[in-house]
C-alpha positions as CSV (number, residue, x, y, z in Angstrom):
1,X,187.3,54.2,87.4
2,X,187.1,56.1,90.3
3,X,184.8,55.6,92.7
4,X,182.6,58.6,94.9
5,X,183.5,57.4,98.4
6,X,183.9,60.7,100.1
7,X,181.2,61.6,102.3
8,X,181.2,65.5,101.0
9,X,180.3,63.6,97.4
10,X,177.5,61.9,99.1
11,X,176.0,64.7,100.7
12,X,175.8,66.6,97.9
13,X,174.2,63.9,95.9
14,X,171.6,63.6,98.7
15,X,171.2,67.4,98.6
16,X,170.2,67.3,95.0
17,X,168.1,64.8,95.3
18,X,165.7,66.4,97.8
19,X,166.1,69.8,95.6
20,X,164.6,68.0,92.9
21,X,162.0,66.7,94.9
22,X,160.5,69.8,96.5
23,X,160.9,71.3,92.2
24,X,158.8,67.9,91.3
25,X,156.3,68.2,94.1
26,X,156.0,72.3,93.9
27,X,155.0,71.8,90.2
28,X,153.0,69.3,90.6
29,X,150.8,70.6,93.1
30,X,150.7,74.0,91.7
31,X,149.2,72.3,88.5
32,X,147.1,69.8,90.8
33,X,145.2,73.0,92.2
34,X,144.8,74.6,89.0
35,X,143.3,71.9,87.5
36,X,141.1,70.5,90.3
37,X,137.7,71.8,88.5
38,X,138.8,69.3,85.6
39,X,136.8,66.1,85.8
40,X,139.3,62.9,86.4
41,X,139.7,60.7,84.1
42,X,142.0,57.9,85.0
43,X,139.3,55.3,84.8
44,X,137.8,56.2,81.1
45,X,139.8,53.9,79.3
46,X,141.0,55.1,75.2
47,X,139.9,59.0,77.1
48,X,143.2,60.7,75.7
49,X,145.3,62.0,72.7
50,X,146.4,59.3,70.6
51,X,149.2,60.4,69.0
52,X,152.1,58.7,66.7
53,X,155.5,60.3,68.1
54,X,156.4,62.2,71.1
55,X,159.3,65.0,70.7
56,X,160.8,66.7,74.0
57,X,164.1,68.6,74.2
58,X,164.7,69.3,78.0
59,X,167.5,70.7,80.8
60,X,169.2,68.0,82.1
61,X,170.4,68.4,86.0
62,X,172.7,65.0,87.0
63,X,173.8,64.1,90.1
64,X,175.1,60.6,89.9
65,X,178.3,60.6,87.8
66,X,180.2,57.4,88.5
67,X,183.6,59.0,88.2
68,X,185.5,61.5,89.9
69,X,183.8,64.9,89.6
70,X,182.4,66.1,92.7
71,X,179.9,68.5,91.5
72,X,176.3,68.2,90.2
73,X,176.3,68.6,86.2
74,X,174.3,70.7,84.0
75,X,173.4,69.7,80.4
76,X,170.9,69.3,77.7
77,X,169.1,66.5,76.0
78,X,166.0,64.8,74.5
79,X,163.7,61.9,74.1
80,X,161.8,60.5,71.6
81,X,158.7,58.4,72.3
82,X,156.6,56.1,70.3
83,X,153.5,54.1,71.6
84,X,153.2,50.6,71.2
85,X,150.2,50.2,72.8
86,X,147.6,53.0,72.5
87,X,145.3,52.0,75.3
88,X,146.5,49.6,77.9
89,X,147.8,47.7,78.9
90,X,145.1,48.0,81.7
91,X,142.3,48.1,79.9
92,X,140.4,49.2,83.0
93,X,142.0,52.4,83.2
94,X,143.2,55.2,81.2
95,X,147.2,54.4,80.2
96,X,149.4,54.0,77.2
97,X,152.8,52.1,76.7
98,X,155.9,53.8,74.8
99,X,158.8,52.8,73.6
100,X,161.1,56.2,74.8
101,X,165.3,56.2,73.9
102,X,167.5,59.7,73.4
103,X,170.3,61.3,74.0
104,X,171.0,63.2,77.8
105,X,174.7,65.4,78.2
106,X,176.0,66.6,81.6
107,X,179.1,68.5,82.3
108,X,180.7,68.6,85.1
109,X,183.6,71.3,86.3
110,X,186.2,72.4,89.1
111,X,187.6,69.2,90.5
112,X,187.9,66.3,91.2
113,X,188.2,63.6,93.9
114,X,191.8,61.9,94.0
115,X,193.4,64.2,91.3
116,X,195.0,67.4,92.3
117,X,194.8,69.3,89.1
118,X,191.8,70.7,87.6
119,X,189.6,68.8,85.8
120,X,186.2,68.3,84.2
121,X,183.7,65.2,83.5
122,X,181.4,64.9,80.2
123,X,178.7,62.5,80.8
124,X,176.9,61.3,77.4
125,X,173.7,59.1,78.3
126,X,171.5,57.1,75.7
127,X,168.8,56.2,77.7
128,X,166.3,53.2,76.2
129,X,162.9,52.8,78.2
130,X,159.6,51.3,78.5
131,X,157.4,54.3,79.7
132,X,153.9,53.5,81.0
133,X,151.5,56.9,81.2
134,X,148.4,57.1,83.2
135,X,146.4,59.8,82.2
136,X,144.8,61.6,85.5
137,X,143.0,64.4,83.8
138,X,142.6,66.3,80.4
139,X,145.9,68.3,81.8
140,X,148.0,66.0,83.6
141,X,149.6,62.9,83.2
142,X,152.0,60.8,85.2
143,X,154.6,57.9,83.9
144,X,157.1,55.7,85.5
145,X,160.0,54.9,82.8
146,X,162.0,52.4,83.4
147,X,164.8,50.6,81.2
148,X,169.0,50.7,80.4
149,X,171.1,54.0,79.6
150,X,174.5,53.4,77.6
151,X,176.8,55.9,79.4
152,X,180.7,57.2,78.5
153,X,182.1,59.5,81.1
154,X,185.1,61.6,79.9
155,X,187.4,62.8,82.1
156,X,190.0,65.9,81.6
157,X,192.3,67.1,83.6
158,X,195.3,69.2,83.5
159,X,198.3,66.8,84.7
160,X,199.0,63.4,83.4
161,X,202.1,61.4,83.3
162,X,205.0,63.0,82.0
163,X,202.8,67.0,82.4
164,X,201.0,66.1,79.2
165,X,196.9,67.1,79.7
166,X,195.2,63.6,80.0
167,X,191.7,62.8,78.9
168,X,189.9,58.8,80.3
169,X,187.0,57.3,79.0
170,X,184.5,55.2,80.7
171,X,181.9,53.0,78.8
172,X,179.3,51.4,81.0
173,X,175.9,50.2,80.8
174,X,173.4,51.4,83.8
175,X,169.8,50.7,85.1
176,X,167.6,54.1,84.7
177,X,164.9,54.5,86.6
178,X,162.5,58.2,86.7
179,X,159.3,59.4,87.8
180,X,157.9,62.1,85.7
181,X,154.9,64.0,84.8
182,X,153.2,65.7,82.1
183,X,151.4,69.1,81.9
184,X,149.4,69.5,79.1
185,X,149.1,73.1,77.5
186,X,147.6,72.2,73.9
187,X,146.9,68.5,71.9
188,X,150.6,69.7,70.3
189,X,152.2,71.0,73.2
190,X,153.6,69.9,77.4
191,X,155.4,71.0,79.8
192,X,157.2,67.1,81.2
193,X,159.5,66.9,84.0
194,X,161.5,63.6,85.3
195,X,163.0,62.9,88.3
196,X,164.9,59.4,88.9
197,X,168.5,58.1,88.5
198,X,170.4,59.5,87.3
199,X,169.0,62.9,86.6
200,X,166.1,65.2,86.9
201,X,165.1,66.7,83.4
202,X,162.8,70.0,82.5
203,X,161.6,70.3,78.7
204,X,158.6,70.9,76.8
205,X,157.0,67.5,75.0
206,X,155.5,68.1,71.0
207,X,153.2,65.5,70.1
208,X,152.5,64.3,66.4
């Protein structure tokens, strides 16, 4: 496996990183200010849709391929989650607990560190979490998620051994770890973005 120890890698990891940041806090305040006449209610427990299944296909913007691509990757993906507990588990306060697992791709292009030749990185992530949602107001919601994403890197690039194109495969098992939030438009409908390792996602959440 190769390993990101270049400090140009690094930077440009931090870079996207505080990117997604000032996109996570811009949208959130913009929504924040918008809603402010909306009463709160984070401490009415049970005070929010209950709903079976949660759908939402989203961008997918990664920044922390293990391997030897230098730039950030661009993809799509989903999640699916279903609540196991419908209010709680603080029954003090207004929160649900899902269940949340999908299926994230990034790709990444140009080149590579330690490899000459051109090459290219596909990242497949299934990501299993526990996601705990505090509901703020009729509009927004927040959620930590938390859990482990099954990940195989796939490397090509043009010159192997012998000038044959070469392709590598990586199989690992990570800790995930994102931040998001959730903008209600309609009972069926949200805008959700996530920001974490190792990715910030965009997409639009349909509940059932």
């Amino acid at each position: 496996m190769w390993q990101r120890t270049d400090a140009v890698g690094r930077g440009r990891r931090v870079a996207a990183l505080l990117r997604g940041l000032i996109v996570v806090a811009g949208g959130a305040l913009g929504c924040l200010w918008s809603a402010a006449p909306v009463r709160a209610q984070i401490d009415s427990p049970g005070r929010h849709l209950h709903y079976s299944a949660e759908i939402e296909p989203h961008l997918v913007w990664q920044w922390t391929g293990d391997e030897a691509a230098v730039d950030d990757g661009i993809g799509l993906g989903f999640r699916v989650a279903i609540p196991i507990m419908q209010d709680g588990p603080v029954p003090t306060i207004n929160n649900n607990l899902a269940i949340a697992f999908g299926l994230d791709w990034a790709y990444f292009s140009d080149r590579c560190f330690e490899i000459s030749a051109d090459c290219s990185e596909n990242d497949f992530w299934i990501p299993i979490t526990l996601q705990w949602n505090f509901f703020l107001t009729q509009m927004i919601s927040i959620f930590p998620e938390i859990g482990l994403g099954f990940r195989d890197a796939i490397l090509d690039y043009d010159v192997c051994r012998g000038g044959r194109r070469c392709t590598d495969s990586d199989l690992e098992v990570h800790l995930v770890l994102w931040f998001g939030a959730r903008f209600r438009l309609t009972d069926q409908f949200a805008i959700v973005v996530r920001l974490g390792v190792p990715s910030l996602t965009l997409g639009g959440s349909f509940t059932f």
